[in-house]
FIVEXFI-350940 format. One record per atom (N, C-alpha, C): x, y, z. Coordinates in pm, whole numbers, plus 50000, padded with zeros to 5 digits. Layout:
REM FIVEXFI-350940
XYZ ...
//
This chain:
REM FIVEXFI-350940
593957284388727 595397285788708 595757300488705 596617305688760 597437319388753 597977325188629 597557337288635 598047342588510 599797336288477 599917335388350 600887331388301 602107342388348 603177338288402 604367347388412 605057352488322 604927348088145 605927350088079 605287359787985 606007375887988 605267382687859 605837388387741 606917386387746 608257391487661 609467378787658 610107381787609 611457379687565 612137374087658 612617386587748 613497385987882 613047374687945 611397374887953 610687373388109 611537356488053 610917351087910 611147340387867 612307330987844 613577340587851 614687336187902 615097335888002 614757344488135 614677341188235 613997328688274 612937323288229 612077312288273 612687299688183 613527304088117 614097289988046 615327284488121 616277296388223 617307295188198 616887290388400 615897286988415 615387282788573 614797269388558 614217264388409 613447255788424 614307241788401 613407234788488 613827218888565 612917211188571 612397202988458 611727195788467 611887179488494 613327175688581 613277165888608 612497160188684 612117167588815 611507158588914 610467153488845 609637154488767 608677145688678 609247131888663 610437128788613 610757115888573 611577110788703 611457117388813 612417115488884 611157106789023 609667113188983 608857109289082 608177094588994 608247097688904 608087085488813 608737071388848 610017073988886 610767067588912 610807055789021 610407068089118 610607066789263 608987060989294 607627063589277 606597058789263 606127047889225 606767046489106 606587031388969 607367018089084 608527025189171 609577017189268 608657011389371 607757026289412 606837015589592 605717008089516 604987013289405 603737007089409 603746996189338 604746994289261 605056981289132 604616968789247 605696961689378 605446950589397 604086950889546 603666964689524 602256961789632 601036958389564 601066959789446 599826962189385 599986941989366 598436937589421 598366925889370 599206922289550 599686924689592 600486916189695 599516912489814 600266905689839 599576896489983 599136899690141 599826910890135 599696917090273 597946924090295 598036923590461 597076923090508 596176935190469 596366943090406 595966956190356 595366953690200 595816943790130 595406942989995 593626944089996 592936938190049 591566936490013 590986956290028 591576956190105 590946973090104 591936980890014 593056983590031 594186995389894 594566988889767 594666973389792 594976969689612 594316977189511 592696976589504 591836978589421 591876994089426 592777003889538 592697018389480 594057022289464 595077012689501 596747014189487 596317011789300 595537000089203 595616997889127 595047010789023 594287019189073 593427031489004 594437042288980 594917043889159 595987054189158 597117054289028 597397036289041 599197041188924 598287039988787 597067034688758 596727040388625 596277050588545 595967063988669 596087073788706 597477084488706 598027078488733 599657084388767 599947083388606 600207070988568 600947068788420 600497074288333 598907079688368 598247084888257 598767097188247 599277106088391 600007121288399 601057116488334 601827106488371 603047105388306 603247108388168 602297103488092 602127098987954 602077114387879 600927120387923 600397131787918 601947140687904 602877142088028 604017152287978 605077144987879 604637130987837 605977124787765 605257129687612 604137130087628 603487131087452 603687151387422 604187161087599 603747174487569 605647173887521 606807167287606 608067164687524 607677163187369 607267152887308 607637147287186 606677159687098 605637166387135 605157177687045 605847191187051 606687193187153 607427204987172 608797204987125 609347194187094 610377187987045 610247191486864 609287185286860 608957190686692 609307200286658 608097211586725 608077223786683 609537232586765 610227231086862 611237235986875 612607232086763 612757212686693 613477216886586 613227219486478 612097223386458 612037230986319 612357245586350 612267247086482 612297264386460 614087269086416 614767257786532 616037263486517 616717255586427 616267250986323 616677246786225 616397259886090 615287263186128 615517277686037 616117291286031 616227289386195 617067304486278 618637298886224 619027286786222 619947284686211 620727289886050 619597289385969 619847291885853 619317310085796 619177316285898 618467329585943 619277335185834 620067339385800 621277346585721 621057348085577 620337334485551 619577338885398 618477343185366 618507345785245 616917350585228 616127340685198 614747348885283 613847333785274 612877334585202 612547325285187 611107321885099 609697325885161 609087335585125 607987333485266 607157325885302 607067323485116 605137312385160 605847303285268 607007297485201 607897285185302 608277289785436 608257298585441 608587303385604 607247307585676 606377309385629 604757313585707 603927297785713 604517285585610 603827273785660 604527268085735 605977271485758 606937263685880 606547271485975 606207277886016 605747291486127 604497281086176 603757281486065 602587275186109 602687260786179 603657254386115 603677238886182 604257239086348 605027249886367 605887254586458 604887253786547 603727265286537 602927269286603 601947259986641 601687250786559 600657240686600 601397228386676 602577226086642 603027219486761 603577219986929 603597238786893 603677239387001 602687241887074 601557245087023 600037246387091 599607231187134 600337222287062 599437205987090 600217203587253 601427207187228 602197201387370 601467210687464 601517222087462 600467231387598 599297223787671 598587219087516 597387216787602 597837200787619 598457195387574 599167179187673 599647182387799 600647192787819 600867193987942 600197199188031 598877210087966 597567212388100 597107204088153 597007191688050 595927179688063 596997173888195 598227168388174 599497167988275 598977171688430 598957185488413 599027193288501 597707192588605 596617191088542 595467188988602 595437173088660 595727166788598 595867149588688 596827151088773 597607155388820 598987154488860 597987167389014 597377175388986 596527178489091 595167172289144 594867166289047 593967155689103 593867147589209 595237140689122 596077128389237 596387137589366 596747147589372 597487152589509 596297153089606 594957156589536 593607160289601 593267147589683 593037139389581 592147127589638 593357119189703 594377113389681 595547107589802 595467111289920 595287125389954 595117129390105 593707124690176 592677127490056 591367119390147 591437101790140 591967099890065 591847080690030 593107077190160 594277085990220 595277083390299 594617088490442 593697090190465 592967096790574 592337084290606 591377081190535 590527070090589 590817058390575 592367055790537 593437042490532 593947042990691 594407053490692 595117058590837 594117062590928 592307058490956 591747058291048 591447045491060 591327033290960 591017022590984 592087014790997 593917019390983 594737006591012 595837013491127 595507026391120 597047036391170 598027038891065 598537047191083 599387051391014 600747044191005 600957033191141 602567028791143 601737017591079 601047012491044 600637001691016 601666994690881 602146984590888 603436976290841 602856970690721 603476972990581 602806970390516 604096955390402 603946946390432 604496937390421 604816927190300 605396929590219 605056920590075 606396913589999 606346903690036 607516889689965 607286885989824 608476890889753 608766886489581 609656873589637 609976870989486 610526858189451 612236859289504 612376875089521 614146873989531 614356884089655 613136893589707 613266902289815 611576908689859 611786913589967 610706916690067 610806934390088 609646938290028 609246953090016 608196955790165 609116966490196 608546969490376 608566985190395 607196986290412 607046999490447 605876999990515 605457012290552 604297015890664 603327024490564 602157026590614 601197035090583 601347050590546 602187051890669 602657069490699 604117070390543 604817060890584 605807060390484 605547063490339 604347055490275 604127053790129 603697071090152 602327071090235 602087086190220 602417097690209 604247095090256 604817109790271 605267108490120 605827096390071 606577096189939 606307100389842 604957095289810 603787095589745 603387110689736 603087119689856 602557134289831 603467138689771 604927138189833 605857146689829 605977144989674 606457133289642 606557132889426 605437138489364 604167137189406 603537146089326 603577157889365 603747166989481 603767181189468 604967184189393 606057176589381 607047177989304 606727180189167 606217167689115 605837164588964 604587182488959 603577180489027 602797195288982 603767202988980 604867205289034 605737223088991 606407219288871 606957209988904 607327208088729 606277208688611 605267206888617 603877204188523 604087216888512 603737226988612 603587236688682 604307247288531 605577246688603 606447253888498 606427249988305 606217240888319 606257235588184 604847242888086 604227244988117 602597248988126 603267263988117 603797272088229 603667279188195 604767286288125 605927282488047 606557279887957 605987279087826 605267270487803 604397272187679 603657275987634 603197281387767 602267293987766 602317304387680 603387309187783 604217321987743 604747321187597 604907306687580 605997308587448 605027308187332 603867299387327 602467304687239 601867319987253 601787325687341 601417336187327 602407346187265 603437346987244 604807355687220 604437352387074 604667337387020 604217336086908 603377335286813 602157337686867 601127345286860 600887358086778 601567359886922 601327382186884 602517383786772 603317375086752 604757378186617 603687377186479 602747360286516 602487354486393 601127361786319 600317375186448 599497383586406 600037397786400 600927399786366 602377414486386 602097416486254 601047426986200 600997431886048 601737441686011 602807441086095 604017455186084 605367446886017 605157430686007 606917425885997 606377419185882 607007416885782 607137407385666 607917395785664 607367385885614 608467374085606 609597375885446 609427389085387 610857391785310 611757394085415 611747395585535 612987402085613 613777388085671 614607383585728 615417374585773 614697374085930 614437364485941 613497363386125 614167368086256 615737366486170 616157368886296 616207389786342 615867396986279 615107410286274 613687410186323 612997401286392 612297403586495 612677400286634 611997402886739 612697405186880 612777390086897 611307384786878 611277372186931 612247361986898 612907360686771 613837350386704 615447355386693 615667372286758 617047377686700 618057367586758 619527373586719 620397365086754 620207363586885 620197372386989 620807369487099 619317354887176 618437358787110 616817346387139 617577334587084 618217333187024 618907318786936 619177308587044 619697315487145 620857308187232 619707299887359 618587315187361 617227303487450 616437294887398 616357297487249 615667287587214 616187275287210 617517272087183 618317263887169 618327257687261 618497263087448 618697258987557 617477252387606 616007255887542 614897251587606 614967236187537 615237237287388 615197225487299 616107213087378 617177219687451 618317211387487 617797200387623 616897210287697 616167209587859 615217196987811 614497200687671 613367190387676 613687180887597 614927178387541 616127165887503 615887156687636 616657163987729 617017154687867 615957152587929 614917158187897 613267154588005 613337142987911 613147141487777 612567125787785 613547119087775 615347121387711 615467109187793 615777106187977 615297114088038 615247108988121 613987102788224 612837110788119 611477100088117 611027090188106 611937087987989 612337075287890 612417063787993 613457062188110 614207057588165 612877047088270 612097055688351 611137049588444 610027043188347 609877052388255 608817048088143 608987030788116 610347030088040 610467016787998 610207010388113 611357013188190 611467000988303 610416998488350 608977007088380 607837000988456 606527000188352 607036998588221 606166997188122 604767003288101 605367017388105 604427027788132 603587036687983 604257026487891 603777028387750 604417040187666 605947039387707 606837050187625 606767038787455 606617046287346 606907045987215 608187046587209 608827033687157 610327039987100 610057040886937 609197028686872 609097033186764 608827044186655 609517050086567 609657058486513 607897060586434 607527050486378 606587051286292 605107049786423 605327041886517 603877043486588 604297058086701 605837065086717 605387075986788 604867086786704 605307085886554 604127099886522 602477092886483 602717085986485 600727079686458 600417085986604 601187081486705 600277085986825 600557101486841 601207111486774 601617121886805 600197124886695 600037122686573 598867125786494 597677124186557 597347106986607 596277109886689 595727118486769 596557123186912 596577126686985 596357146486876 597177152186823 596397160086778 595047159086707 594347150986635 593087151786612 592297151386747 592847142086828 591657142086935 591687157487029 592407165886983 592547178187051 592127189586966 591857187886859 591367202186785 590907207386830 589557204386944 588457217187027 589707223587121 590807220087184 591797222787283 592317233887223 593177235287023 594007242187007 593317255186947 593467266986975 593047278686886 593437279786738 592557285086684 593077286186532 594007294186510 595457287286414 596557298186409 596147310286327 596427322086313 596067334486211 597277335786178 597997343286056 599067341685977 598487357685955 598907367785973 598777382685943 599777390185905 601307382185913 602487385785837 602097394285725 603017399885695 603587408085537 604187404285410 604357399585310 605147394585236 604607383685171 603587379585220 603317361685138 602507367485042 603247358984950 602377360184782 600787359184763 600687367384684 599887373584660 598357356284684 599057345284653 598077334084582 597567326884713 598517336184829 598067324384968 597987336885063 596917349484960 596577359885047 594667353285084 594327367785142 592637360685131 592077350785041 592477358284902 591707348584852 591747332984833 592657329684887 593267315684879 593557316884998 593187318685073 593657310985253 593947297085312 593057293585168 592837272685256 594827275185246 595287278085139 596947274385177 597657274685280 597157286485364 597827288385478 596907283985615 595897282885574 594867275385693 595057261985706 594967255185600 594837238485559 596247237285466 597207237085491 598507233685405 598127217885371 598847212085249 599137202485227 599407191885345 598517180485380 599237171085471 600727171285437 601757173285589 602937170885536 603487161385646 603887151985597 605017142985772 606447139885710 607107145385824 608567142785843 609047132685920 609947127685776 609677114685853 611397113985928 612127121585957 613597125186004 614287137786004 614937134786162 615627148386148 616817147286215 617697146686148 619327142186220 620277152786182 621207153886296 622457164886304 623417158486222 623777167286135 625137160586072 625907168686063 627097159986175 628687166086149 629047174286030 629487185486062 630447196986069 629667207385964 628577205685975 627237215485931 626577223786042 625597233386015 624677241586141 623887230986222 623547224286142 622287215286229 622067204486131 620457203886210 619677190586133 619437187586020 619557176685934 618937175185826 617467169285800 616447179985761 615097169185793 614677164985630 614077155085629 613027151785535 611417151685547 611037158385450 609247158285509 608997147885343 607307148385371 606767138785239 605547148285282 604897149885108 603667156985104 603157150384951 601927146884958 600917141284837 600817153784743 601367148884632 601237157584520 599617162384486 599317169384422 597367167384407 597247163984261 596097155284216 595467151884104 596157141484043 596957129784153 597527120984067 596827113083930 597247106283842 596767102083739 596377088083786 595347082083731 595337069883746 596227057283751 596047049683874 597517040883856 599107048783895 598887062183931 599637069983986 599897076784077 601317076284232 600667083784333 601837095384318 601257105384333 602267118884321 602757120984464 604427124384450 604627124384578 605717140984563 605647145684729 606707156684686 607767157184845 609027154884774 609747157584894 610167165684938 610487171785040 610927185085091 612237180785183 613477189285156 614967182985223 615097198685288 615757199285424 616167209785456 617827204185457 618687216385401 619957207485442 620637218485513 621347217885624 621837220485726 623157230985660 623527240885658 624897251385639 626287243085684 627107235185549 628507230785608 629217242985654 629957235385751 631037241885837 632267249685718 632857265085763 633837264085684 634757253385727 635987248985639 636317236485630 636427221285643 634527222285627 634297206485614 634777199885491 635257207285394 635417200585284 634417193285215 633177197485229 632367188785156 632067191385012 631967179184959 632127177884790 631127180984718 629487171984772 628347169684736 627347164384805 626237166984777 625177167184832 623897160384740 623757147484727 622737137984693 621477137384690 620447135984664 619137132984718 618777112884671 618397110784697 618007095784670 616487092984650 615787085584581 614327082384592 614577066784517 613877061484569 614287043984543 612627037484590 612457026484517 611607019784556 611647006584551 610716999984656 610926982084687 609456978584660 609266968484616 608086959484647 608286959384791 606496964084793 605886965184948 604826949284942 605586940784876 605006925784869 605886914284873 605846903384962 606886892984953 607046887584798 605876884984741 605416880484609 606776883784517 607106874784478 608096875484365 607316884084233 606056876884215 605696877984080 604616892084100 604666901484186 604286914784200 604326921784024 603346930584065 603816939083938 604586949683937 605076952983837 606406958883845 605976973783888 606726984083927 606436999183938 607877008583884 607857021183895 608787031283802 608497043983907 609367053283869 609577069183917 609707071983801 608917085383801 608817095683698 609597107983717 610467109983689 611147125383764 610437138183711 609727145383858 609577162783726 609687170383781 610677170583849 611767180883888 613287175683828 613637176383701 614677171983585 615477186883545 615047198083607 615977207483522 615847218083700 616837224783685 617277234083787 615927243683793 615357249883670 614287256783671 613487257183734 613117235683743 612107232183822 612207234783971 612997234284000 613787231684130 613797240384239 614327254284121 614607269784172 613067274184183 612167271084145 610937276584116 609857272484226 610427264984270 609517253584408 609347267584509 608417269784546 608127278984679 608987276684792 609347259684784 610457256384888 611667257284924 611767262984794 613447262884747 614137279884832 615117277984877 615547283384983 617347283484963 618077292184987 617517306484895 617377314284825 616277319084729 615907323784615 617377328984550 618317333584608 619487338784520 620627327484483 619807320284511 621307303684513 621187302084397 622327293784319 622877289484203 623667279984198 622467270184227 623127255784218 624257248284117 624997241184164 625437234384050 624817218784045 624017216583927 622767205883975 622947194183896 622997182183888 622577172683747 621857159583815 620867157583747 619617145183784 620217132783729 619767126183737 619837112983668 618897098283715 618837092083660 617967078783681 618807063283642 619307060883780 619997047383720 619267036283680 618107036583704 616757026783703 615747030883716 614557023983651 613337026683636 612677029883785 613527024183886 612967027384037 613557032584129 614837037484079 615657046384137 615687062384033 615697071584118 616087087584085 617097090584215 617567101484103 619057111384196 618837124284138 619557130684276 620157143484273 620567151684311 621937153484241 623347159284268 623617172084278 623987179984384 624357195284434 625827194884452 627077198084368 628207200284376 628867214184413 629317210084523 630007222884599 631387225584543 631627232184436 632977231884383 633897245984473 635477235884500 636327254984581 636447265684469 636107262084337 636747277084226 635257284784282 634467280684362 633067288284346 633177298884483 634827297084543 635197307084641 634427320584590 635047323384447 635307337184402 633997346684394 632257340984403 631367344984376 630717345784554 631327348184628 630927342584799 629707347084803 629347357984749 627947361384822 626887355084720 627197348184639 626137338384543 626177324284608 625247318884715 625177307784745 624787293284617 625677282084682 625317272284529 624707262384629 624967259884734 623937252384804 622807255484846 621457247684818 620047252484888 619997246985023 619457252085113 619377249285261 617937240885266 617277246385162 615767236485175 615547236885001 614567225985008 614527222184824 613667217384804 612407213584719 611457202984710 611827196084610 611497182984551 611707177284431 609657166684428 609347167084337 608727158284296 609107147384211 607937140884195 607887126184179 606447119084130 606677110284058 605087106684043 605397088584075 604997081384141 605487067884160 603897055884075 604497052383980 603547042883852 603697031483915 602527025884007 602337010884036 601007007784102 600656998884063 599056992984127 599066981284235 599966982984267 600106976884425 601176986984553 601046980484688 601586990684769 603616990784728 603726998384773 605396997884782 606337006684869 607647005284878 608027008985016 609447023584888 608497034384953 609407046684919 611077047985018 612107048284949 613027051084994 613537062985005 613697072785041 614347088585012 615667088185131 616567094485071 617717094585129 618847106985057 619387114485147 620507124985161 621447121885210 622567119885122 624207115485172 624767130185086 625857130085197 626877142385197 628247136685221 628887142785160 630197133785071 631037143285117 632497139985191 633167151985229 634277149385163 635347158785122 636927152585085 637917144785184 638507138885228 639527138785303 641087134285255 641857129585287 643227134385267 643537119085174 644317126285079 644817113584991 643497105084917 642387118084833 641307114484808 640767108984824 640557103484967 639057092085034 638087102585060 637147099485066 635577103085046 634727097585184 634217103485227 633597101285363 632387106285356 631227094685403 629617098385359 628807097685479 628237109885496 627017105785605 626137107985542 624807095285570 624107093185503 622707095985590 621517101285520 620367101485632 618987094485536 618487085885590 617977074285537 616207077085603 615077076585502 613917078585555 612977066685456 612087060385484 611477050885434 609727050985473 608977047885419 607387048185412 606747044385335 605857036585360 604527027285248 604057040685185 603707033885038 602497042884978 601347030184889 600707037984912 599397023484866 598717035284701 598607027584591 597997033984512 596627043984513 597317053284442 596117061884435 595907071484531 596677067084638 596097075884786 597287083984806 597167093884905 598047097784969 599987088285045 600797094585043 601527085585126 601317078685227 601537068085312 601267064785435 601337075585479 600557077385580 601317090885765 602097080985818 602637068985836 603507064585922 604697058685886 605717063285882 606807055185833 607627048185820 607827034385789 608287018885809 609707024985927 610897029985861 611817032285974 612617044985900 613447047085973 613737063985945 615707057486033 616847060485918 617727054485969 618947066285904 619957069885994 621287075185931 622687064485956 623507072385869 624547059385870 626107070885829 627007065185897 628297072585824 629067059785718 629427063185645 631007053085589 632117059785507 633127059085504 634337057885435 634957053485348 635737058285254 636277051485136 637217060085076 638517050585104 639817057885019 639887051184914 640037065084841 640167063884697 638807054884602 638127056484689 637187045784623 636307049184585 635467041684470 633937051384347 633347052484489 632327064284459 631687071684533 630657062884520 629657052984616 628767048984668 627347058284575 626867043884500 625227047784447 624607043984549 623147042884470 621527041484600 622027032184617 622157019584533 622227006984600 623137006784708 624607009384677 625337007084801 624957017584941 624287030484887 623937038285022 622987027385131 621597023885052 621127012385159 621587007885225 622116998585134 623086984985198 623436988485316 624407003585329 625057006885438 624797013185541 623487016585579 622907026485648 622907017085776 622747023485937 622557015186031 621307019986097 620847012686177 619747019886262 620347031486368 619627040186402 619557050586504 619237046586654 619087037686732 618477038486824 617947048986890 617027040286990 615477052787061 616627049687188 
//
């Protein structure tokens, strides 16, 4: 492969603001179309090309697959990035900004080497088609009529025909591989040389390095936007020729997890050589920044008239007690718009019997994150100069809350933020059977003639005693609703009301 084109900044917005990775889903399309009703068909050609028409598309889908899994890992790590650029303006936390760096980085290293892997089948196929179309086209000819009757229409083409279609989508699909590859290239190596830069500290705001400043905002944003529309428009041939697209939320990150373990020899080890991280996750404590806490997010949704996304992650507390699983949540919440009018800002943690069994044994939440102290003190908590206005509460032994009130008299202090943009809360969950964790963030806006308007972002996942959380999570759902003049919606009624997201 050719040296990578991208070595800076420029080169990298230039290469974002060119790249087109449709024809991938576009040869997908058009391929999945000739070979679907030949394979298996009746015509006089089957005994000799069925059995390599059938290799070829399991071959093909496997490239396919390969750039739909390098989408869904580049996707990650692109919204976490601009979910923090977005919030660039405050001051940040570092340990919390050198392990989001890190997740950044490892997801975008997993999609590279998915899309080499891409890139190399996708030349494979171009290799061997020309010799397997050679000695098709010495033993039948090339006009040779290739003839095959379904139940509702008759697929007709020639030898020469499939062959031109066929090369032509994959030299297509390789430039797209092509570019994508070297896109991520470029964009791992840039981040790289930032994330081994022993000249910049993570006390400074990110957007004061070259790679993340404002005017980089607008490409990163645009690449994130490009590889939106690659899958869904991957999406599209995928389903229809049942090419093994995941819509599910909980088996696409199992296979996004898999698929990174089975690649560790593929990804280089990240190095973290920044400035600024505390003193406890310097050498001598590295596993922190080498081996972070398992963490999975289990959602990440845009909510109206804020900067961006709202995500939720889940991370295993350590040294739970017996009969106890410690859990810790992590909320990023997105910068409201000036005049969204928003009131408040919720957190939710709820739990269900993860058993039909009526006569289950019972379970509880422990809150210990109960005082602002706790709260402000979290490494996660973001940013360090905020001054929340905070109050917890527990309506039930299996429900916890907690409340962030955005009051207007708090105009007068502007440069003292009262909202946190990111927060952790713990939890300890008391039960000896499995059960289904609820966590949920509703944001409450004013509107006219005191109705109250809630978007709600809804995340759900097994935890089995003793162990860690599930890694996979039952379903992950947001929801809006409305209400004039009406009590402001608890956990219970937030559930109730949430809808699914569709894939």
């Amino acid at each position: 492969m050719s040296t990578c084109s991208i070595n800076s900044t420029s080169s990298l917005t230039a290469a974002v603001l060119i790249y087109d990775p449709q024809p991938i889903p576009a040869a997908a399309a058009e391929v999945m179309r000739i070979l679907s009703p030949l394979i298996s068909s009746s015509s006089d050609l089957d005994r000799d090309i069925d059995q390599w028409l059938k290799g070829f598309r399991e071959r093909f889908v496997k490239a396919v697959r390969y750039m739909c899994i390098t989408i869904k890992h580049t996707l990650l790590g692109l919204t976490l990035l601009c979910s923090i650029l977005s919030i660039s303006n405050t001051k940040p936390n570092s340990l919390s900004r050198a392990n989001q760096l890190r997740r950044i980085a490892e997801d975008l290293l997993a999609g590279n080497a998915c899309a080499t892997d891409g890139l190399e089948q996708y030349r494979a196929l171009r290799t061997d088609i020309e010799s397997q179309f050679n000695d098709l086209a010495q033993k039948f000819g090339e006009e040779s009529v290739i003839d095959v009757s379904g139940n509702s229409h008759t697929t007709r083409t020639t030898l020469k025909t499939l062959r031109t279609v066929i090369a032509l989508r994959l030299e297509e699909s390789e430039k797209a591989s092509f570019a994508t590859v070297d896109i991520l290239t470029g964009m791992n190596s840039l981040l790289r040389s930032f994330l081994e830069d022993e000249g910049f500290s993570l006390t400074n705001p990110l957007t004061t390095a070259p790679l993340f400043s404002l005017d980089m905002f607008r490409t990163w944003g645009e690449l994130r936007e490009r590889f939106i529309s690659f899958e869904v428009e991957l999406r599209r041939p995928m389903l229809a020729f049942n090419m093994g697209f995941i819509l599910d939320a909980d088996e696409s990150i199992h296979e996004l997890e898999e698929d990174k373990r089975a690649r560790k020899h593929q990804i280089p080890e990240i190095q973290i050589k920044l400035q600024g991280i505390p003193e406890r996750s310097s050498v001598s404590d590295a596993s922190s920044l080498s081996h972070p806490p398992p963490r999975q997010t289990l959602i990440s949704v845009n909510i109206p008239k804020t900067s961006g996304p709202c995500v939720i992650c889940v991370e295993r507390c350590d040294n739970p007690q017996p009969g106890t699983t410690g859990v810790r949540a992590i909320f990023t919440i997105p910068v409201p718009d000036t005049g969204s009018r928003l009131k408040s800002i919720s957190l939710h943690a709820a739990l269900k019997s993860g058993s039909s069994d009526s006569d289950s044994p019972s379970f509880a939440l422990k809150n210990k994150s109960s005082t602002v102290e706790q709260i402000v003190r979290d490494p996660e908590f973001e940013p360090p100069n905020c001054k929340p206005i905070f109050t917890t509460s527990q309506p039930s032994k299996s429900t916890l809350q907690w409340t962030f009130l955005r009051q207007f008299r708090w105009r007068i202090w502007k440069s003292t933020p009262i909202l946190p943009t990111q927060l952790a809360v713990s939890f300890d969950i008391e039960h000896s059977t499995p059960v289904k964790l609820q966590l949920n963030v509703v944001f409450r806006f004013r509107q006219r003639l005191f109705g109250i308007t809630s978007d709600i972002v809804n995340g759900q996942l097994p935890v089995t005693p003793n162990l860690t959380p599930a890694e996979i999570p039952l379903q992950t759902t947001t929801s809006s609703a409305d209400s004039a003049g009406a009590a402001e919606p608890g956990p219970t009624d937030i559930m109730d009301r949430r809808i699914s997201v569709g894939g």
